[in-house]
C-alpha positions in Angstrom: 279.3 105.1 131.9 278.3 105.8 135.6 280.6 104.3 138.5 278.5 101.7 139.5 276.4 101.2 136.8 274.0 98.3 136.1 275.2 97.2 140.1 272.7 96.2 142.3 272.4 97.9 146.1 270.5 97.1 148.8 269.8 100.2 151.8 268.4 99.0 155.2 266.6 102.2 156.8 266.3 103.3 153.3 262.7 105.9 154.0 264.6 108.8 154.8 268.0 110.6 156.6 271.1 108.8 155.9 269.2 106.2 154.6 267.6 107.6 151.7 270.3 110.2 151.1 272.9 107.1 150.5 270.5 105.0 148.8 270.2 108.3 146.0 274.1 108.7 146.1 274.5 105.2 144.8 271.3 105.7 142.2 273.1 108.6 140.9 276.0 106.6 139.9 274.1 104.3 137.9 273.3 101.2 140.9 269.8 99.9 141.0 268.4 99.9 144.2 266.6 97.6 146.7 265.2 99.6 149.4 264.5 98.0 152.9 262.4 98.9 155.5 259.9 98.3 159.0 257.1 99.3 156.5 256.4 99.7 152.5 254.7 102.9 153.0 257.5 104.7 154.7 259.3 103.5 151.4 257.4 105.7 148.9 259.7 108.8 149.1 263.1 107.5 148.6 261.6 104.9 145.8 259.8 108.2 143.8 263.8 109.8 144.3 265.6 106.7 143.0 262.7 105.8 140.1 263.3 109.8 139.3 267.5 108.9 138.6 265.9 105.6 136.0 267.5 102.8 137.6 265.5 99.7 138.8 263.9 100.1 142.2 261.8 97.4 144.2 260.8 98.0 148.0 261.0 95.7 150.9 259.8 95.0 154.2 262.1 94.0 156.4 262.7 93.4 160.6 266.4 93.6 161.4 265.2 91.6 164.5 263.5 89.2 162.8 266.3 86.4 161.6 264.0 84.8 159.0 262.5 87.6 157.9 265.9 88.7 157.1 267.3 85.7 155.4 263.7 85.2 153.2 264.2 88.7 152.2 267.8 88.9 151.3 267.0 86.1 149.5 263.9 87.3 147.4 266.4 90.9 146.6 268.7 88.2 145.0 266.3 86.2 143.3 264.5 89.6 142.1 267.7 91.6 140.9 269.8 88.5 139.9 272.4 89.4 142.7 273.8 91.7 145.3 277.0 93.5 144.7 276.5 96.3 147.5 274.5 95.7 150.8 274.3 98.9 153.2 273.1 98.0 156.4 272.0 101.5 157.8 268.6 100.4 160.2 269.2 102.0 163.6 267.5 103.7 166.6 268.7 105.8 169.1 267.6 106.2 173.3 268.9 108.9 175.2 268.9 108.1 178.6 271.0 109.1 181.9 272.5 105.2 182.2 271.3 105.3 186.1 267.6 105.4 184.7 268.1 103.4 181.7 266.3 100.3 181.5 267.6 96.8 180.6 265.1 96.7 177.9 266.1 100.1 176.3 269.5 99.1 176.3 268.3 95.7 174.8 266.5 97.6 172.1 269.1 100.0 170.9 271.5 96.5 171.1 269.2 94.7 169.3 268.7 96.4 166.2 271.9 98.7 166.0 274.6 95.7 166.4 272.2 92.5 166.0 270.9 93.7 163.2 273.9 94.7 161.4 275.1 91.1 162.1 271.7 89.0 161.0 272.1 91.6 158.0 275.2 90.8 156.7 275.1 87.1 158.0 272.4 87.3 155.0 274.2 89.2 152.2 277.3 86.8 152.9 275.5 83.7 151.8 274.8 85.8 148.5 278.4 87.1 148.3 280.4 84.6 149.0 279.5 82.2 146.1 280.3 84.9 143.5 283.4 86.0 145.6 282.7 89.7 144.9 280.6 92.2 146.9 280.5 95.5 149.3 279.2 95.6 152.9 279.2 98.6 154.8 277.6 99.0 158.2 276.8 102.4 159.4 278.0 103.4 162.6 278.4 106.5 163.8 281.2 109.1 165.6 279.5 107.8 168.5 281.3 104.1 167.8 284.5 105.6 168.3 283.7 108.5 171.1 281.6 108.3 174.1 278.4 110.7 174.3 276.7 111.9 177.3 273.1 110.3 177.4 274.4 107.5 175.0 276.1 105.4 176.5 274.1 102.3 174.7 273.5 103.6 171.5 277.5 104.6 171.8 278.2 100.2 172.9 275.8 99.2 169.9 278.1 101.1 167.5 281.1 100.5 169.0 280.2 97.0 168.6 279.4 97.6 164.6 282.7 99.4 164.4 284.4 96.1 165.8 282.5 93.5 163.8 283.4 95.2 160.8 286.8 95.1 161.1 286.9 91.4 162.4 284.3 90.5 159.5 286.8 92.1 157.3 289.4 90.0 158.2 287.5 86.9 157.8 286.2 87.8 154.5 289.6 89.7 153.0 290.4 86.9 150.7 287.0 86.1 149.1 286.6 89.5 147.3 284.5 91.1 149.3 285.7 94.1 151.3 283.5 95.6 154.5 283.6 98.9 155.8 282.2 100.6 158.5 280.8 104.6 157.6 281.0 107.1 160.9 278.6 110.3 160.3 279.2 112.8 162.9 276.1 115.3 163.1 273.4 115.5 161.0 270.1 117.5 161.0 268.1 113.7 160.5 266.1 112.8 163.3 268.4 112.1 165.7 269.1 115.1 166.2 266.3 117.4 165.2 262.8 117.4 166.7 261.3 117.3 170.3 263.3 113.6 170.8 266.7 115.0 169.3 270.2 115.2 170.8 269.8 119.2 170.2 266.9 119.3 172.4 268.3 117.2 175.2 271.8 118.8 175.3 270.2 122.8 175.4 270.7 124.8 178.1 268.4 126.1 180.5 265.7 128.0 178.3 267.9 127.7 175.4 265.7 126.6 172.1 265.5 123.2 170.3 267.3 125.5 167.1 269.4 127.5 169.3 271.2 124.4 170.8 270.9 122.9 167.6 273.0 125.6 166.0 275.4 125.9 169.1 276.3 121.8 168.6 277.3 122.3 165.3 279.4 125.6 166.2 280.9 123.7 169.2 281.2 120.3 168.4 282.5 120.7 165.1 285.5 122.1 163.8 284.0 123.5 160.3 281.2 124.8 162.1 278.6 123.0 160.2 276.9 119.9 160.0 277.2 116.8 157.7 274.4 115.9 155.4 273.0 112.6 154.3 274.1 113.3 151.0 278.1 113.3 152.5 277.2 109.9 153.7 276.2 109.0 150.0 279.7 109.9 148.6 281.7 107.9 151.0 279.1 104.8 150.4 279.8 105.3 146.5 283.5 105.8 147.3 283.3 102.3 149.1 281.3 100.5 146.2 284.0 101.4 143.9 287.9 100.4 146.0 288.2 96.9 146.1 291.2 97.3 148.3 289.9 99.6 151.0 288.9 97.3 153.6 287.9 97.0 157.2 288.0 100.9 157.5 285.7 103.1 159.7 285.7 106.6 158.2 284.5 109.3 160.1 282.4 112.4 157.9 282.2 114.2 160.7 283.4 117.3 160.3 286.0 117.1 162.5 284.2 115.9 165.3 286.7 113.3 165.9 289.8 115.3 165.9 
């Protein structure tokens, strides 16, 4: 019998990255899955992965700024699989910005759907848990939610504040049976990072290439010299899913970025 067998999961950002790499961790272990997204289509990938593992898989589309869009959808997941026993609340963006040209409105987007979407999100998944006094929540943060980057100075304040209301939901929720945790990847070659909008572009030096600096972050920045994967997210997710006592954590695999 697998970990988490017959358990039912719901992934926010579930098309790819993190995201998807997670949402096949917890597939792998036996959890059917309810994948969550801005768009079905973006969806197709990760479902063809999880259908490939033979658990149950239905996509959805879903708004983490959209409050009724939320609560309708949580709602159909539970009415669809019977219940929710793991909710992963992974939807982000990033900006990356020198804060003396950042806008109000690109800090109020990165705020928006980074820490008010984690809340409407597990505002949503409570009203499920709580009458059954079981379930999992974990929020993904990031290293950035517990050390300051230069050029992210809001996405660093959105996941500080996920970081926070994890531990404080945590608290409030500690003796209904259902823990929440908060999950800290440090780098990973998603698309953060990667690409003409990544971090490894933006920090390079002068004439220095998008692969070059990408390679020189992970030599620099991390201790072991090489970057996380999504699939390192995915065991600390299932690790989650299955201690009822670890609660109100927010675990860093970072590589020792955080040391």
């Amino acid at each position: 019998m697998k970990k988490l067998d017959q358990k039912i999961a719901v992934v926010t950002g579930a098309s790819r990255g993190i995201g998807q790499g997670i949402a096949l961790s917890l597939a792998k272990e036996g959890a059917n899955l309810a994948l969550a997204d801005i768009s079905l289509e973006t969806l197709e990938e990760t479902k063809k992965l999880i259908e490939a593992e033979g658990v149950k898989v239905s996509t959805y589309e879903i708004d983490v700024n959209d409050e009724n869009k939320i609560s309708t959808t949580f709602k159909k997941i539970a009415s669809d699989f019977g219940t929710i026993d793991i909710a992963v609340n992974n939807a982000g963006v990033i900006g990356i910005h020198k804060t003396v040209e950042m806008t109000a409105a690109d800090w109020d987007k990165i705020q928006s759907v980074n820490a008010r979407g984690v809340f409407l999100c597990a505002k949503a998944e409570l009203e499920v848990m709580l009458p059954q006094k079981s379930g999992t929540i974990i929020n993904v943060a990031s290293i950035a939610g517990k050390k300051g980057m230069k050029l992210l100075a809001a996405y660093c304040a959105s996941k500080f504040a996920v970081v926070g209301f994890t531990n404080a939901l945590a608290l409030e929720v500690a003796d209904t049976g259902i823990t929440v945790n908060a999950l800290c990847p440090g780098i990973v070659g998603t698309g953060m990072w990667r690409g003409d909008d990544g971090l490894a572009k933006a920090y390079a030096n002068d004439g220095e290439s998008e692969d070059a600096s990408w390679e020189r972050q992970q030599k620099t920045l991390l201790p072991q010299g090489v970057a996380q994967t999504p699939e390192d997210m995915g065991n600390l997710a299932v690790f989650f899913a299955t201690s009822p006592h670890v609660t109100g954590q927010a675990i860093s695999v970072d590589g020792g970025f955080g040391m």
